[in-house]
TIGUFI-622134 format. One record per residue (C-alpha): residue number from 1; residue in one letter; x, y, z. Coordinates in steps of 0.05 Angstrom, whole numbers. Layout:
BEGIN
+-----+----+--------+--------+--------+
!   i ! aa !     c1 !     c2 !     c3 !
+-----+----+--------+--------+--------+
! NUM !  a !      X !      Y !      Z !
...
+-----+----+--------+--------+--------+
end
This chain:
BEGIN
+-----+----+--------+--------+--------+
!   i ! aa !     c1 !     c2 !     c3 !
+-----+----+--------+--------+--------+
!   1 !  x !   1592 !   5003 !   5444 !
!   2 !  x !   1553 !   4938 !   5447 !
!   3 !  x !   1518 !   4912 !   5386 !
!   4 !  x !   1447 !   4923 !   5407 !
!   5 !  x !   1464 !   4998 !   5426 !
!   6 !  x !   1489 !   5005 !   5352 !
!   7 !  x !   1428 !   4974 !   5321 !
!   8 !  x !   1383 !   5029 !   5368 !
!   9 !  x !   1426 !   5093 !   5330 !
!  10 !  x !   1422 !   5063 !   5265 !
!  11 !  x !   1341 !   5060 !   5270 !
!  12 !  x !   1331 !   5118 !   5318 !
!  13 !  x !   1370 !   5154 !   5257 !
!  14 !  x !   1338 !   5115 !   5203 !
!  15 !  x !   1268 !   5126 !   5224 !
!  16 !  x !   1267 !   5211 !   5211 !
!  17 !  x !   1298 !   5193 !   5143 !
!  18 !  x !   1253 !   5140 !   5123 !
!  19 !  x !   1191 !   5191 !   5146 !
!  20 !  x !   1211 !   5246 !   5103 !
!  21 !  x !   1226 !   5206 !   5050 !
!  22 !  x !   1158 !   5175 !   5047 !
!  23 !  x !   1122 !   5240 !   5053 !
!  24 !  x !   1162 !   5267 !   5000 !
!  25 !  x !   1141 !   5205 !   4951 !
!  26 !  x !   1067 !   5213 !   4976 !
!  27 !  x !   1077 !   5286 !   4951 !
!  28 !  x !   1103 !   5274 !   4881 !
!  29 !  x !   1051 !   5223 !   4875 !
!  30 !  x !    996 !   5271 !   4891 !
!  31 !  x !   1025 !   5319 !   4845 !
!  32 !  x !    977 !   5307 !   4786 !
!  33 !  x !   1019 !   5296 !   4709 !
!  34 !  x !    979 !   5352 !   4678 !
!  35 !  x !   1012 !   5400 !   4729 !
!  36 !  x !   1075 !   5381 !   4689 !
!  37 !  x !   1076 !   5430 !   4629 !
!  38 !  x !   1116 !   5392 !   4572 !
!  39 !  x !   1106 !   5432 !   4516 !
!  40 !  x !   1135 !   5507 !   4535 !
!  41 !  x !   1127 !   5548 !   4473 !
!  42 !  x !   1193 !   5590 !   4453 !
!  43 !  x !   1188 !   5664 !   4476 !
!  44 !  x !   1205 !   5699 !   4416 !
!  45 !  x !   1148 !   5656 !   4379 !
!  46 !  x !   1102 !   5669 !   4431 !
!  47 !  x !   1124 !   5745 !   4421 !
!  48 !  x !   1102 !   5754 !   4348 !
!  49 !  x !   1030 !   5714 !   4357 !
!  50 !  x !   1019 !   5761 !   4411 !
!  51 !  x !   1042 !   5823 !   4370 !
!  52 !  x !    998 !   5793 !   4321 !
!  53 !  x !    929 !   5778 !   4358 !
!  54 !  x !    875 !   5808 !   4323 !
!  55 !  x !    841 !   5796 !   4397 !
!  56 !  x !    859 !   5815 !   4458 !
!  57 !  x !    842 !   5788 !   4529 !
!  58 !  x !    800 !   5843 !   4574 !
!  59 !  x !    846 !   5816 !   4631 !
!  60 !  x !    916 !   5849 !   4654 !
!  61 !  x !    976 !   5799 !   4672 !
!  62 !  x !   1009 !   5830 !   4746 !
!  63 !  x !   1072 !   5792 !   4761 !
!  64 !  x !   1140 !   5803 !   4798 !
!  65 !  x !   1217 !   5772 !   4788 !
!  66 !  x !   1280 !   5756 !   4830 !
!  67 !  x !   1351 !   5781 !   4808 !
!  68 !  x !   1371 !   5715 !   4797 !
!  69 !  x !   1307 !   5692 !   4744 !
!  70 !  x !   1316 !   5758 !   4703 !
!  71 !  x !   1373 !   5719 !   4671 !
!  72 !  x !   1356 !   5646 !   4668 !
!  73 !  x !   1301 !   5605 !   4633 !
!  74 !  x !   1245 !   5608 !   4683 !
!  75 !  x !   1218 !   5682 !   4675 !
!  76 !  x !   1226 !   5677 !   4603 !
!  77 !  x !   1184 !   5607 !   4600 !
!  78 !  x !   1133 !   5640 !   4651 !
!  79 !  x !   1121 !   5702 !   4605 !
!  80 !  x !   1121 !   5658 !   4541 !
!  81 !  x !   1065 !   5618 !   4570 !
!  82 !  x !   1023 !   5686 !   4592 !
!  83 !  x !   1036 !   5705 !   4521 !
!  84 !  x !   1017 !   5642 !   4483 !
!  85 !  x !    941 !   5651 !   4509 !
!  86 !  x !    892 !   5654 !   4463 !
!  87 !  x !    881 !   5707 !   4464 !
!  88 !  x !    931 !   5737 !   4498 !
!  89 !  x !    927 !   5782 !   4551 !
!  90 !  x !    904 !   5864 !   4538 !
!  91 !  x !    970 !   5882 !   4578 !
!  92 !  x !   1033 !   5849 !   4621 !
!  93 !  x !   1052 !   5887 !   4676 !
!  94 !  x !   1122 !   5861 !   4711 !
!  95 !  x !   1139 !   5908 !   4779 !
!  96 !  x !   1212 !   5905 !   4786 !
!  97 !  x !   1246 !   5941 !   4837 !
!  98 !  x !   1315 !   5970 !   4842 !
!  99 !  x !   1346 !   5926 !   4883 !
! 100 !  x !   1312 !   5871 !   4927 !
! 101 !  x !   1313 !   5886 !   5003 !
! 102 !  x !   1328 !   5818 !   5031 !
! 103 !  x !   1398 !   5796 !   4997 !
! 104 !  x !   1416 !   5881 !   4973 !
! 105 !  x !   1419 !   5851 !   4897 !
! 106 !  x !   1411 !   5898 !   4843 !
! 107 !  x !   1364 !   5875 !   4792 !
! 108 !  x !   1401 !   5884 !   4720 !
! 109 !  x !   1351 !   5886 !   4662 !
! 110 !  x !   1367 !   5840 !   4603 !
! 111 !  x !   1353 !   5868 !   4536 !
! 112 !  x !   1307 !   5815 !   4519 !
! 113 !  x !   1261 !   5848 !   4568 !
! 114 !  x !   1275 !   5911 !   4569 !
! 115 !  x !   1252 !   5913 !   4491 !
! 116 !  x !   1197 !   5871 !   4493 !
! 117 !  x !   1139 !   5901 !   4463 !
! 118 !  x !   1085 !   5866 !   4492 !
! 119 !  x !   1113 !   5874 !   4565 !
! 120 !  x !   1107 !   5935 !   4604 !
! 121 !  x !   1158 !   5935 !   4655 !
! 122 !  x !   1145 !   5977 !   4720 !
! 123 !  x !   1202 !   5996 !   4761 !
! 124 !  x !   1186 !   6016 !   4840 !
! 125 !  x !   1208 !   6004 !   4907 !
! 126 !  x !   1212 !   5929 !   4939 !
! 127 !  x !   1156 !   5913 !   4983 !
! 128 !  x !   1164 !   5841 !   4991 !
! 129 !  x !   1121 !   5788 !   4946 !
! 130 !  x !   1065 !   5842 !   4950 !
! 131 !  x !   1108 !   5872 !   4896 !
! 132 !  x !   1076 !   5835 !   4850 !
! 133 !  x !   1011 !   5867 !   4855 !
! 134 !  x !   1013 !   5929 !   4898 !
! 135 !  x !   1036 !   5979 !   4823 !
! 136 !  x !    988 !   5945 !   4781 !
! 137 !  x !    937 !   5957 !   4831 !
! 138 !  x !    956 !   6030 !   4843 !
! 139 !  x !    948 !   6047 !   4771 !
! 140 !  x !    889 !   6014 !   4748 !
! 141 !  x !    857 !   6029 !   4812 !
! 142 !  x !    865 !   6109 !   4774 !
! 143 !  x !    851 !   6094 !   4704 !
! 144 !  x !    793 !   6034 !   4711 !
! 145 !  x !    774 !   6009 !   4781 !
! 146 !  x !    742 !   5957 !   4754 !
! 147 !  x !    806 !   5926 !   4716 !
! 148 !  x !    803 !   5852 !   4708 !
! 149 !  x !    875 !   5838 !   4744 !
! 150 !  x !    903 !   5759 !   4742 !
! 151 !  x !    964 !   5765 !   4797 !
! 152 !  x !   1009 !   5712 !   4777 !
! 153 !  x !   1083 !   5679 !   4798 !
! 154 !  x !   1139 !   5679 !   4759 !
! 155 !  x !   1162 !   5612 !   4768 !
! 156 !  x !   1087 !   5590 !   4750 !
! 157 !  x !   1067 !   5565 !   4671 !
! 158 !  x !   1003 !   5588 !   4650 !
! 159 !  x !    968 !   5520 !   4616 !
! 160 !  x !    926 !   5539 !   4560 !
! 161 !  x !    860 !   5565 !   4568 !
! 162 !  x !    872 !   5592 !   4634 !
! 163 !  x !    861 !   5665 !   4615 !
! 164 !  x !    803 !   5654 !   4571 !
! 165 !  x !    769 !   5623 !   4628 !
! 166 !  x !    790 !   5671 !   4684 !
! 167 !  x !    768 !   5725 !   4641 !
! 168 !  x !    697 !   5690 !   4632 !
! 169 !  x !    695 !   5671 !   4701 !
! 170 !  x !    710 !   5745 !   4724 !
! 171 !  x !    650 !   5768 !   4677 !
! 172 !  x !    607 !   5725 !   4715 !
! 173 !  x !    624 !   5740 !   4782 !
! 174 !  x !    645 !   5808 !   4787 !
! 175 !  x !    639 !   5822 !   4850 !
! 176 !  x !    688 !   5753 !   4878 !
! 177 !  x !    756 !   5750 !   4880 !
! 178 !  x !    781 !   5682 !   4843 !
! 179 !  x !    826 !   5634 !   4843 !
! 180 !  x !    848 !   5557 !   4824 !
! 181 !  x !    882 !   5550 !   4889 !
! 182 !  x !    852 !   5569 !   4964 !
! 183 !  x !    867 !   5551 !   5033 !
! 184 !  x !    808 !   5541 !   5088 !
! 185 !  x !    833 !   5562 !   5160 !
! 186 !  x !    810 !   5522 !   5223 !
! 187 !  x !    778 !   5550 !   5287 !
! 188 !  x !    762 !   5615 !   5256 !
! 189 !  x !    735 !   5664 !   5301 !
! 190 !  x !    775 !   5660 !   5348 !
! 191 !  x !    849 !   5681 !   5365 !
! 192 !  x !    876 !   5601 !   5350 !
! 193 !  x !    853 !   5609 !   5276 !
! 194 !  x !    911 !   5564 !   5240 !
! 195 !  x !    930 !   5559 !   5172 !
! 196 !  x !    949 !   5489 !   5154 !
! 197 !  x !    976 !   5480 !   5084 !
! 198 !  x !    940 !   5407 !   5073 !
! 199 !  x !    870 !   5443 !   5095 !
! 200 !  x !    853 !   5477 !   5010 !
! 201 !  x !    814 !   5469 !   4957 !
! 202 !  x !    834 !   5462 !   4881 !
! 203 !  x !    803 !   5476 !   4818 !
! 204 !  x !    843 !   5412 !   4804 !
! 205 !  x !    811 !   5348 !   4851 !
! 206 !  x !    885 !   5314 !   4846 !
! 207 !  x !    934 !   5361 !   4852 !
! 208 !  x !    961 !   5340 !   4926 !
! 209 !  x !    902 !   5297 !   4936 !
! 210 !  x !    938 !   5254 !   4980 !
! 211 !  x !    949 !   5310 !   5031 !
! 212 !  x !    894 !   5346 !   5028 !
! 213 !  x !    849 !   5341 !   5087 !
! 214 !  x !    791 !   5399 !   5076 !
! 215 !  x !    724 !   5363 !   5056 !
! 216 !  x !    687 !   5400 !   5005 !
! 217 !  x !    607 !   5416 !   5000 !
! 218 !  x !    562 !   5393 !   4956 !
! 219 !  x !    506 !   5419 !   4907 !
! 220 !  x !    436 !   5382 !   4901 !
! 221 !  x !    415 !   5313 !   4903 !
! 222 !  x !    468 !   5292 !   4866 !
! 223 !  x !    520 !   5317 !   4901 !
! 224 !  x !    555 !   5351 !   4841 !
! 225 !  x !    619 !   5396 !   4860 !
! 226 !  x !    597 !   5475 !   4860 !
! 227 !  x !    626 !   5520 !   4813 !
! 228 !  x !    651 !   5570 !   4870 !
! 229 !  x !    673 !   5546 !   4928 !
! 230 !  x !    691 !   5592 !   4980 !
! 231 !  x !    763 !   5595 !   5014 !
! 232 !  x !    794 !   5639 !   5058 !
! 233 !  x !    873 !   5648 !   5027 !
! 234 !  x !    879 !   5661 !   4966 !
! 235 !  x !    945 !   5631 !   4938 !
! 236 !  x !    979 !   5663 !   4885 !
! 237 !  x !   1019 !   5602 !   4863 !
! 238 !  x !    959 !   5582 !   4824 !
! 239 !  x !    943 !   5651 !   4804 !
! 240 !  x !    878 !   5697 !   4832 !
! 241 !  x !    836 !   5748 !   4793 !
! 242 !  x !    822 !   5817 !   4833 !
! 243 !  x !    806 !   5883 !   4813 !
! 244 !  x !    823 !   5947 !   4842 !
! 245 !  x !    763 !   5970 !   4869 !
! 246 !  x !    762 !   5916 !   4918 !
! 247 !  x !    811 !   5948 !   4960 !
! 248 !  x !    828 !   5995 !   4997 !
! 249 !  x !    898 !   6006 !   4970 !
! 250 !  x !    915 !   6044 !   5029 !
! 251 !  x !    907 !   5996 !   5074 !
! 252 !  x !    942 !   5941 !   5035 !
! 253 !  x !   1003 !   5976 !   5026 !
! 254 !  x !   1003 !   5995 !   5097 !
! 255 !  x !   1048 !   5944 !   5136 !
! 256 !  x !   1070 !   5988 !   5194 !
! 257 !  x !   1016 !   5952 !   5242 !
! 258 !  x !   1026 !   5880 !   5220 !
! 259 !  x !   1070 !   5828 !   5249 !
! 260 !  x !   1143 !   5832 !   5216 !
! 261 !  x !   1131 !   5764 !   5180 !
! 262 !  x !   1070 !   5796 !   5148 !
! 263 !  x !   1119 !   5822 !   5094 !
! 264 !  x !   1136 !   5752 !   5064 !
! 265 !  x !   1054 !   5722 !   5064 !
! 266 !  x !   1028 !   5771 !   5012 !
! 267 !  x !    974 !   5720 !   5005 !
! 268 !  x !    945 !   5725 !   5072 !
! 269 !  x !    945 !   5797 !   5082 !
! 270 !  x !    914 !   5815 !   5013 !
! 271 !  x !    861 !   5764 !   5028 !
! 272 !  x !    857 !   5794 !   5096 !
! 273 !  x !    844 !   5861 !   5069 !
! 274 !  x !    791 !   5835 !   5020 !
! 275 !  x !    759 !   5798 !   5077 !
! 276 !  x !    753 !   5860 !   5120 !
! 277 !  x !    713 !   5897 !   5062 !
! 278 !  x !    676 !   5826 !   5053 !
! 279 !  x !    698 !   5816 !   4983 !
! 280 !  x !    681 !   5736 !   4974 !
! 281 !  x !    740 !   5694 !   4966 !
! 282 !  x !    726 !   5636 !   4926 !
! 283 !  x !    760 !   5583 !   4890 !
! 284 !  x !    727 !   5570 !   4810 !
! 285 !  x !    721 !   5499 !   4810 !
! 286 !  x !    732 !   5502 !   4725 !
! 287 !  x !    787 !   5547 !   4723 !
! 288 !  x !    855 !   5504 !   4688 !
! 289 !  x !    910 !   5503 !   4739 !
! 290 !  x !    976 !   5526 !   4735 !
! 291 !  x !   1040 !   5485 !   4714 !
! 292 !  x !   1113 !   5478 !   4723 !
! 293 !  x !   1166 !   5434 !   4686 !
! 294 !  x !   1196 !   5373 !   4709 !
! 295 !  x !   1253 !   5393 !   4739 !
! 296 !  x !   1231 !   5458 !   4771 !
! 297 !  x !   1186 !   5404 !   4802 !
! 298 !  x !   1249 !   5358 !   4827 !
! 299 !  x !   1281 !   5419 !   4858 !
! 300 !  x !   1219 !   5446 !   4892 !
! 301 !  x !   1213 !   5382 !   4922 !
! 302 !  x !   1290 !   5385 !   4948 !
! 303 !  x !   1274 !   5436 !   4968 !
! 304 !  x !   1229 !   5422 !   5022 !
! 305 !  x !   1292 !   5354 !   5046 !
! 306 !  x !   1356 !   5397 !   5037 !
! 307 !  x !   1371 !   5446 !   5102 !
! 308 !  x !   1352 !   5525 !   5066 !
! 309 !  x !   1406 !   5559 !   5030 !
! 310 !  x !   1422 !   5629 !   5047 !
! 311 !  x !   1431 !   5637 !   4969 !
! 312 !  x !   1359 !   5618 !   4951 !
! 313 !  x !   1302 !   5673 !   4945 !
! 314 !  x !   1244 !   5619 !   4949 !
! 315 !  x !   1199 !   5636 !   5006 !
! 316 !  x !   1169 !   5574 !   5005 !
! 317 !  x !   1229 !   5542 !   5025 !
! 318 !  x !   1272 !   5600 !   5068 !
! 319 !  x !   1235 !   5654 !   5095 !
! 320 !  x !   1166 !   5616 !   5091 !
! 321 !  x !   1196 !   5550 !   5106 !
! 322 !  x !   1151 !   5538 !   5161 !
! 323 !  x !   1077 !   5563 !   5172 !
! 324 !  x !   1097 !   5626 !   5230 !
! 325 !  x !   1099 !   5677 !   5185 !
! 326 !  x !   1029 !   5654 !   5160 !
! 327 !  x !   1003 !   5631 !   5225 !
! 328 !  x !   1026 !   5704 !   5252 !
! 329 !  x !    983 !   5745 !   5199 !
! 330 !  x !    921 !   5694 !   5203 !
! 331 !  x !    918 !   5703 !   5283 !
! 332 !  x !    930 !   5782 !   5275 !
! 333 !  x !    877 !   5786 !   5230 !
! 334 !  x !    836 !   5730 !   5265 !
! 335 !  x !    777 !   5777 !   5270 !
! 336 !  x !    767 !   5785 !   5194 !
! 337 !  x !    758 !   5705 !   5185 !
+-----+----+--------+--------+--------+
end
């Protein structure tokens, strides 16, 4: 092979490399510091002050696990976080099934959990990342329809003061379903509606600033940023605040008519469902995002480089790895946008 030929490989090979690498630099940079949460308080600590509160939160905490975080550090920093508020929340509920449909793995409750006193753990069937929500909703939706629910992930740190002001922020808009975290589809109303993970809004302005692409409105002369800003996605990542009655719980449980990948994109069919009763989706511009720690940060980022692992349970970087799954649910819904 001649010289020149070589030099062609080497760059046509160099050039893919060089392109992911530089888009995954552009995303660390955009990742704002504060969404790096240093200081995680211990969980037994964060157990007594909430045992302790002489004030409780008029918001419930609805969450979900994986088999493989009911033993590791992540699920106990998440909960120890939700705890820690001040105050803390009136009530955590954490669905767990039996065993998760995709990989068959039993989930095997650690005693920490199991005899927490300021969890309530929920045990039910599997239905996906909608798991999260779907029993919390059920039994609220019995007891108090109006429930102030904050859905939350488990691999998510709540930074202070994000449950004091979703709780406020509820209050004042009753009738909206919040979040710190939305996604704005393009060409809705029609059948080529897209979902494009650059096209959000945040409650933070730099949290992926250097993708984002959606241009936000502006309020009065002096252009100040809105407190609400409508979205279409909600996306639980950064946490959303819904309450029971805004559903029909029927219909969101209902999955028989959807596309197949509609079971991994909880996000856009509960927004879907909200949009069909015209429940406003809106992001609160003042609402404190969530956080991670550094490395959970370094391997979500590999994440996205490294070919999926058949071990891993992330949807964002197996099942979800790409947009079809979303871009399936948006267009079967496309009517709703």
């Amino acid at each position: 092979m001649r010289t020149s030929t070589k030099w062609i490989l080497i760059i046509c090979l160099l050039v893919p490399l060089l392109a992911v690498v530089t888009c995954v630099i552009i995303l660390a940079v955009s990742l704002d510091h504060e969404m790096i949460l240093r200081d995680v308080p211990e969980f037994e600590t964060a157990v007594r002050k909430c045992i302790s509160a002489r004030e409780r939160s008029d918001v419930v905490i609805s969450m979900t696990t994986m088999p493989e975080r009911l033993n590791n550090a992540r699920l106990k920093n998440s909960l120890a976080c939700v705890l820690n508020q001040k105050p803390p929340p009136q009530a955590v509920h954490i669905n767990v099934p039996y065993y998760m449909k995709r990989s068959g793995q039993k989930y095997v409750i650690p005693d920490w959990l199991r005899h927490c006193p300021c969890v309530t753990m929920v045990r039910c069937e599997d239905i996906g990342p909608a798991t999260k929500y779907m029993s919390t909703l059920e039994y609220y939706q019995r007891t108090n329809p109006a429930q102030k629910i904050c859905v939350i992930d488990d691999d998510m740190l709540m930074s202070p003061g994000h449950l004091k002001t979703m709780s406020e922020a509820m209050g004042m808009y009753p009738q909206v379903a919040l979040c710190s975290h939305g996604m704005v589809l393009k060409n809705k109303g029609t059948e080529k509606v897209r979902f494009h993970l650059n096209h959000f809004c945040s409650s933070s302005q730099r949290i992926l600033s250097g993708f984002g692409t959606f241009v936000e409105p502006k309020e009065g002369p002096e252009e100040k940023r809105p407190e609400l800003i409508d979205i279409d996605i909600l996306t639980g990542y950064q946490s959303y605040g819904v309450r029971p009655r805004m559903f029909d719980l029927g219909e969101l449980a209902d999955y028989t008519k959807l596309p197949g990948g509609a079971f991994f994109v909880d996000d856009v069919v509960i927004s879907a469902r909200l949009a069909e009763r015209n429940i406003r989706r809106a992001v609160y511009t003042k609402l404190p995002h969530m956080s991670m720690q550094g490395s959970e940060i370094y391997e979500w980022l590999m994440g996205y480089i490294a070919p999926a692992s058949p071990e891993r349970s992330d949807l964002s970087i197996t099942s979800n790895r790409y947009d079809t799954n979303n871009n399936d649910t948006v267009r079967h819904f496309w009517q709703q946008w």
